[in-house]
TORVEXBA-472397 format. One record per residue (C-alpha): residue in three letters; chain; x, y, z. Coordinates in steps of 0.05 Angstrom, whole numbers, padded with zeros to 5 digits, always signed. Example, Ala and Ser with C-alpha at 12.3 -4.5 7.8 and 13.67 -1.06 7.14 Angstrom:
! residues 2
Ala, A, +00246, -00090, +00156 $
Ser, A, +00273, -00021, +00143 $
This chain:
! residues 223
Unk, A, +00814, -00961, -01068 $
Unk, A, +00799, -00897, -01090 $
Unk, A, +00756, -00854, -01048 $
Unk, A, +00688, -00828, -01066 $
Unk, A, +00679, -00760, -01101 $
Unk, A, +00653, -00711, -01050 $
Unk, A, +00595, -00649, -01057 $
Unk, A, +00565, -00603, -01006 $
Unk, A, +00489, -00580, -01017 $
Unk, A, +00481, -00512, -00969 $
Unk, A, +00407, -00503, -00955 $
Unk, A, +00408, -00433, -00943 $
Unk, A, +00337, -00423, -00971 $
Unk, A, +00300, -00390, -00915 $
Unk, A, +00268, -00326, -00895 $
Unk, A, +00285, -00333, -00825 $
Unk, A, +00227, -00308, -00787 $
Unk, A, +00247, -00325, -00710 $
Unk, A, +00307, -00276, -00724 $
Unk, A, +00268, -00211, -00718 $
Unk, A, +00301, -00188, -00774 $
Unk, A, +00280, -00152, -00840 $
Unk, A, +00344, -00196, -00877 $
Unk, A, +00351, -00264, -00884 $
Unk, A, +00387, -00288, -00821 $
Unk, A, +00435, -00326, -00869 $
Unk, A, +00454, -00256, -00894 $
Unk, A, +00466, -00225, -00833 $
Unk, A, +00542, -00189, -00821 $
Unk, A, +00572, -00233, -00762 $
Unk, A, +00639, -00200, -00736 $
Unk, A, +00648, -00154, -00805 $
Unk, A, +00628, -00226, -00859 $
Unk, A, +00553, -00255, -00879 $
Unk, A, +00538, -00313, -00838 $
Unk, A, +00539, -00357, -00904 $
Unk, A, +00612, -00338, -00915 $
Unk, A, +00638, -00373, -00851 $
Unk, A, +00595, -00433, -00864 $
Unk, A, +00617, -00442, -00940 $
Unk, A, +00693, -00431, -00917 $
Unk, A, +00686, -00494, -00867 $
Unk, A, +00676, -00538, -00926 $
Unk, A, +00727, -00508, -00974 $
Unk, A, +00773, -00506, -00912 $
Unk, A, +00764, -00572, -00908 $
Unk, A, +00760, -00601, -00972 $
Unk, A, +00799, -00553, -01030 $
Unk, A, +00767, -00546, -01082 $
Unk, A, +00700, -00584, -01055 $
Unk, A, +00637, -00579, -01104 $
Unk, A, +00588, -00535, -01062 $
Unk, A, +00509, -00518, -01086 $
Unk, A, +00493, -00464, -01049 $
Unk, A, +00408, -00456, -01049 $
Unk, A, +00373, -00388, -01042 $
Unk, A, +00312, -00361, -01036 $
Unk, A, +00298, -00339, -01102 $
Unk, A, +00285, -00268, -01090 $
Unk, A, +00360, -00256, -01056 $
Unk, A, +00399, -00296, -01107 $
Unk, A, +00419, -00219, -01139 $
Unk, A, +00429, -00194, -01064 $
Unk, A, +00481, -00248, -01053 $
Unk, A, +00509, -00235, -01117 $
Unk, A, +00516, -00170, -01105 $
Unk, A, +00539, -00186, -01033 $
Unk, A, +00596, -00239, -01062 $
Unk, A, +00630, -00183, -01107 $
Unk, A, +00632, -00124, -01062 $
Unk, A, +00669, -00175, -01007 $
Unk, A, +00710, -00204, -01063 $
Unk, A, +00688, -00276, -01041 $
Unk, A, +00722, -00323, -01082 $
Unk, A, +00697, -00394, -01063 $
Unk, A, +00672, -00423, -01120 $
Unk, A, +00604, -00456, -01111 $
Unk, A, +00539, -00464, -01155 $
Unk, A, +00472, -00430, -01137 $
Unk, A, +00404, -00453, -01143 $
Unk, A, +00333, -00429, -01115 $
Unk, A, +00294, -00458, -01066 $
Unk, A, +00238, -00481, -01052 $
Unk, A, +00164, -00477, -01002 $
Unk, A, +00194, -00522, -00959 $
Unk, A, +00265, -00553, -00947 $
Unk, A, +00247, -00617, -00977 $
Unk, A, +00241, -00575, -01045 $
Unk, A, +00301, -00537, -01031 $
Unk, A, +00344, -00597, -01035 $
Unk, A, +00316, -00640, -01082 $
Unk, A, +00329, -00560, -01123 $
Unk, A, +00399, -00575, -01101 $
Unk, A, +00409, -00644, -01115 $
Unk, A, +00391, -00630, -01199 $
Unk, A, +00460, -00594, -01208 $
Unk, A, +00494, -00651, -01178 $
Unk, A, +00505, -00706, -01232 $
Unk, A, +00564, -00746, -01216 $
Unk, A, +00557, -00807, -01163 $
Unk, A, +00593, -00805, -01099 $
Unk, A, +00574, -00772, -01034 $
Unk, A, +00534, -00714, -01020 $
Unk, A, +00530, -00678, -00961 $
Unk, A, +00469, -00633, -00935 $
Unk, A, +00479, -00576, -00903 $
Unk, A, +00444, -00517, -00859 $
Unk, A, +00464, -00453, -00883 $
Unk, A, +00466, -00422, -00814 $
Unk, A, +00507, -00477, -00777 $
Unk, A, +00576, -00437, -00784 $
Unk, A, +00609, -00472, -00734 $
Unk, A, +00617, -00552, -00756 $
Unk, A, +00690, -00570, -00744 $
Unk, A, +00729, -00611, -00789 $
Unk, A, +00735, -00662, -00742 $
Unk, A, +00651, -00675, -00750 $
Unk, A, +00674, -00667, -00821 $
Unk, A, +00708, -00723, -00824 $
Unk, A, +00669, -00761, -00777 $
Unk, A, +00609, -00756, -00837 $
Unk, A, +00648, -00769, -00893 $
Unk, A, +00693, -00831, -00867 $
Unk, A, +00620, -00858, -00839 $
Unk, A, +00579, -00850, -00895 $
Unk, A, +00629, -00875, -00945 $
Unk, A, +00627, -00937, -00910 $
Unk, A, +00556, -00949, -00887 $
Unk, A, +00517, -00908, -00938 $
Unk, A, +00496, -00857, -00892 $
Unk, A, +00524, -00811, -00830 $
Unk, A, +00489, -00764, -00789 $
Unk, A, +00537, -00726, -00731 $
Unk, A, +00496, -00717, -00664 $
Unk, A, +00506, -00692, -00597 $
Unk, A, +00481, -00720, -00523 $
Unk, A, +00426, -00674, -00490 $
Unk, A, +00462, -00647, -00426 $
Unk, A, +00399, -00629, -00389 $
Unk, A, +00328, -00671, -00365 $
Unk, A, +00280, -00671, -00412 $
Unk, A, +00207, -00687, -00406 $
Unk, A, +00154, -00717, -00451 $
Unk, A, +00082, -00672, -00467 $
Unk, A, +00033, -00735, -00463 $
Unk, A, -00041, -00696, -00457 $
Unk, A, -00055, -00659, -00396 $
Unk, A, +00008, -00688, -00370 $
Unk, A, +00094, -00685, -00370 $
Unk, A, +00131, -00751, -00356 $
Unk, A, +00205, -00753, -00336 $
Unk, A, +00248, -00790, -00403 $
Unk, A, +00320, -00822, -00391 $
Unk, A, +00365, -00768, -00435 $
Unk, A, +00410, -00817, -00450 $
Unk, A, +00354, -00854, -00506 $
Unk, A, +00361, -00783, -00537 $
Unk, A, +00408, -00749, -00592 $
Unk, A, +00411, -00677, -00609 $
Unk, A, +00420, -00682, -00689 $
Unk, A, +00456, -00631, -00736 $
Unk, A, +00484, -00626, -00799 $
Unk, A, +00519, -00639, -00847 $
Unk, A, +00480, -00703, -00860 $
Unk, A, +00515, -00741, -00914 $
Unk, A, +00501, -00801, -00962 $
Unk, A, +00517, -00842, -01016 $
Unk, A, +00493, -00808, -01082 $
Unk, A, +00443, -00863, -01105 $
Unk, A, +00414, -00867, -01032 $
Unk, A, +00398, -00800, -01025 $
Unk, A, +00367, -00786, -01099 $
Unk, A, +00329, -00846, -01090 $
Unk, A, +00292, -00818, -01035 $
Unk, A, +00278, -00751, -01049 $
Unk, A, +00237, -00786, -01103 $
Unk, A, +00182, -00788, -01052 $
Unk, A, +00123, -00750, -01040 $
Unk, A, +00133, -00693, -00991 $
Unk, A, +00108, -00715, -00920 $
Unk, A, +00099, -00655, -00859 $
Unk, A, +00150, -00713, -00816 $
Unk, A, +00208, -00696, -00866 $
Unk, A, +00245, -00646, -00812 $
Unk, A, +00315, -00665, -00842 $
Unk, A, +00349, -00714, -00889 $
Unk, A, +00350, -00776, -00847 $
Unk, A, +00276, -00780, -00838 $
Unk, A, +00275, -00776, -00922 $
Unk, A, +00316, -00840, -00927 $
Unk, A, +00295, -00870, -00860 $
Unk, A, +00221, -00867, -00885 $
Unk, A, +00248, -00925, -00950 $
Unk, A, +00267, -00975, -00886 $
Unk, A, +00342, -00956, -00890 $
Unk, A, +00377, -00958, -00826 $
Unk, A, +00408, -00889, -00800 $
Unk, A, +00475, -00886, -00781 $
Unk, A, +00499, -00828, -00724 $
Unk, A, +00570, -00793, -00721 $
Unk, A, +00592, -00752, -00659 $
Unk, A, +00582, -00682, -00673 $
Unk, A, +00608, -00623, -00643 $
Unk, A, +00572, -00580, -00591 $
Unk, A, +00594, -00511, -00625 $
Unk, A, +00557, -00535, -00688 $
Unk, A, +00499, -00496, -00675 $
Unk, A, +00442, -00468, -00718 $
Unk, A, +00426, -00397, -00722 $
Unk, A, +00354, -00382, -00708 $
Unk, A, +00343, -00332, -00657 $
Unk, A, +00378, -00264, -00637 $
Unk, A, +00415, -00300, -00581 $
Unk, A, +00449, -00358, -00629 $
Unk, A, +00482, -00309, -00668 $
Unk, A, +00505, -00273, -00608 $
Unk, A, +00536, -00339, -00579 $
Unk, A, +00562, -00346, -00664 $
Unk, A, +00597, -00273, -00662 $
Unk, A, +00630, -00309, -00599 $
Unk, A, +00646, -00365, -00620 $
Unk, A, +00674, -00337, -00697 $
Unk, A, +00719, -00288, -00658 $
């Protein structure tokens, strides 16, 4: 049987406000590279070759341009502009994409998924439709109910990340929706048309870049 066709949608689209930063935190220089670099190379590093749609906020599309020839970055990928929310960015993404198979969506600033999680997504999805990699929580947790915090059993709980991948048809399907403020990610698109959500094991490194101390445990990490 031959397998599906793969893509990679990067959602890189952003300002990146918790970051303190006057650039785009998907910009910033980790160890001597942009961020986006390392996060684009897991996918060709993975997959040769691998279609990638890489969406920007539309004022730095000339910026990473500009970034991409000075570093001689020669991963080929498509870009696109995004949108006011992610929701917009990746149904922006999902136009350049035409041919069926699966299509993974990705956060720009999660640098550090391993190829293991990789393949994890891909095997999953191909087979059920849908794959989302998650992690357990390693420490309590409690519920905000009013005036009031309960105690919750951590082990009812996932941590999710990305890449969250899908069959081509499922995923255009339902960003045919309206926008809802629930969207957060890609799985609560599709869940919200009653299809069941499947989760992968992730992997713990695979974190996202938000605040001054991620990118420090990232430079880490990267080294």
């Amino acid at each position: 049987m031959q397998r599906m066709k793969k893509s990679v949608i990067i959602v890189a689209g952003g300002f990146g406000s918790r970051m303190h930063s006057n650039t785009p935190k998907q910009f910033l220089n980790v160890n001597g590279s942009p961020l986006l670099f390392y996060t684009i190379r897991c996918f060709d590093s993975f997959i040769k070759g691998i279609p990638i749609i890489l969406v920007l906020p539309e004022p730095y599309i000339d910026y990473w341009k500009s970034i991409i020839k000075k570093n001689n970055f020669n991963y080929t990928h498509l870009i696109t502009s995004g949108g006011e929310t992610r929701f917009q960015s990746v149904k922006n993404g999902l136009k350049l994409i035409s041919e069926p198979g699966l299509i993974a969506i990705h956060d720009g600033v999660r640098p550090l998924v391993s190829k293991e999680t990789l393949q994890r997504v891909f095997t999953k999805a191909e087979k059920e439709g849908n794959a989302i990699p998650a992690i357990p929580i390693n420490e309590s947790i409690r519920k905000i109910a009013a005036e009031n915090t309960e105690q919750v059993n951590r082990e009812h709980y996932r941590l999710i990340q990305t890449p969250q991948c899908f069959h081509s048809d499922i995923i255009r399907r339902a960003y045919e929706q309206q926008y809802r403020e629930e969207f957060t990610d890609d799985a609560s698109v599709v869940e919200a048309m009653g299809t069941k959500i499947y989760l992968v094991e992730g992997n713990p490194e695979n974190i996202k870049i938000t605040r001054p101390v991620d990118l420090k445990i990232a430079e880490a990490l990267l080294r």
